[in-house]
Structures are given as C-alpha cells and as structure tokens.
C-alpha positions in Angstrom: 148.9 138.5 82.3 145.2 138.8 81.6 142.8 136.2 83.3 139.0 135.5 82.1 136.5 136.9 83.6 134.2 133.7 83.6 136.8 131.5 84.9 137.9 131.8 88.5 141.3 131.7 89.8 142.5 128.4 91.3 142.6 128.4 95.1 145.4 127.0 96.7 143.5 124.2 98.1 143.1 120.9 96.6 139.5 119.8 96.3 137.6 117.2 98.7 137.4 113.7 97.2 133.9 112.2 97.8 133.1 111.2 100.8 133.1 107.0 101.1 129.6 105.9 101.2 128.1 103.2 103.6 126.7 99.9 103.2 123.1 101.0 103.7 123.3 104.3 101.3 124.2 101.4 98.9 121.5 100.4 96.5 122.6 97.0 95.8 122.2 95.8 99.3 118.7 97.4 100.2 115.9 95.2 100.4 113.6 95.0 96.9 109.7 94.8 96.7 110.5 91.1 96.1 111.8 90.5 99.8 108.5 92.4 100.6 106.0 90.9 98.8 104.0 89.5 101.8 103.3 93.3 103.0 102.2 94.0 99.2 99.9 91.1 99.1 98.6 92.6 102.7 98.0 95.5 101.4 96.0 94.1 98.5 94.3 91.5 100.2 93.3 94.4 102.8 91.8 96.6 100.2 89.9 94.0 98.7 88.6 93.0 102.0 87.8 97.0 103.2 85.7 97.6 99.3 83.6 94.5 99.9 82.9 95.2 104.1 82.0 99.2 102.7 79.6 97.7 99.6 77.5 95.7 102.9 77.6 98.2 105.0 76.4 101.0 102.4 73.7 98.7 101.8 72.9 97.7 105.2 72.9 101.5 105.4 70.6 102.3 102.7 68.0 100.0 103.9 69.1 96.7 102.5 68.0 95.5 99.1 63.8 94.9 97.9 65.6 93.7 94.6 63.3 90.7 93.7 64.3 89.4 90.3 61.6 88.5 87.6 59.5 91.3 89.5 57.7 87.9 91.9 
C-alpha cells in the first residue's frame, strides 16, 4: 500500500476540541463606545479646549496682536 507524499499519516490521537471560551473573551458582552461615550465627549471637549488655550498662548507668546482694523 502506497501512501501520498503530501498527506500525512493519521496519528493515533484524536484531535483537541476548542477550548470553551469565557464570558469576557466574548464580544457580545464587552462594553461598546456607546456605554462610553462620556470619555469620547471628554476627549473631544479636551482637545477643543487644549487648541483654543495654545492659539492664546502662541499669541501671548508672539507679542500679542497690533491688529487694528480699518488701519485707525
């Protein structure tokens, strides 16, 4: 009896059924961006508040502003 080359012989052993997962590897009972959405607003309101505190201090940096509209 010939056997192929690109197909192994069976081993005696059976294989190993998946392992049982947990509850937390579970997808449908980890917490969404939508039980989180206070730490994304945060985050946004954060930002927003960080870009407006570096456009006054750049300026209060660069020697305030001379602007004077309608050249008075």
């Amino acid at each position: 009896m010939t056997v192929p080359v690109d197909h192994p012989t069976p081993s005696g052993e059976e294989p190993q059924p998946p392992a049982d997962h947990t509850a937390e590897d579970d997808y449908a009972t980890r917490r969404g961006i939508e039980d989180r959405s206070w730490l994304l607003a945060a985050v946004v309101i954060a930002f927003i508040v960080l870009a407006f505190v570096g456009m006054i201090a750049l300026t209060a940096l660069g020697g305030g502003t001379d602007y004077v509209p309608w050249g008075e």
